[in-house]
N, C-alpha and C positions, 0 to 999 in steps of 0.2 A: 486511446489505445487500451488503456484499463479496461473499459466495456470488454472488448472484443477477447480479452483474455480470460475476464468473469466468463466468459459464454464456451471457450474452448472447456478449461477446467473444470465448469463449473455441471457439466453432467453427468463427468467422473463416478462422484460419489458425492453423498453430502461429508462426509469424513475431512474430503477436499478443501471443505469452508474454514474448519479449525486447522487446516494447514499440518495432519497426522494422518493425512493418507500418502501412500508410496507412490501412487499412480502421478502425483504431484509433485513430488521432490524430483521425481524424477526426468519432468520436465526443466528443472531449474528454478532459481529461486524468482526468477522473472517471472515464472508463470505461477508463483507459489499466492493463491489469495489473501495469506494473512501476513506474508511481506509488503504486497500491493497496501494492504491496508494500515501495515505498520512504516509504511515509507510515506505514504498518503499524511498520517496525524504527525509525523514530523517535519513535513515538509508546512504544513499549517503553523505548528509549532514556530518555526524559520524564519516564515514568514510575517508573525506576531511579533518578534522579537526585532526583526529589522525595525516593523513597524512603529515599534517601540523608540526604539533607539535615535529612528530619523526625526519623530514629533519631538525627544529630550531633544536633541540638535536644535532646531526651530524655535522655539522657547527656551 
């Protein structure tokens, strides 16, 4: 679903990309690309750390 939201926003404006265009905010932050992208490396982040935690378990 990220795809499809880069493709709406994303002919906006390139402004759009660094997430300081208004055309973008005011869609919401759903459709804000540099939320997508900052929700994106924490959810990796999350996911590292689980991953983390369940290998310390097991050993």
């Amino acid at each position: 679903m990220s795809v499809d939201r880069m493709s709406v926003s994303g002919p906006q404006s390139s402004a759009g990309i660094l997430g300081i265009s208004a055309n973008t905010n005011l869609g919401g932050w759903k459709f804000n690309p540099k939320g997508v992208v900052i929700f994106a490396a924490a959810f990796i982040i999350i996911v590292k750390i689980i991953d983390v935690a369940i290998n310390m378990k097991l050993f």
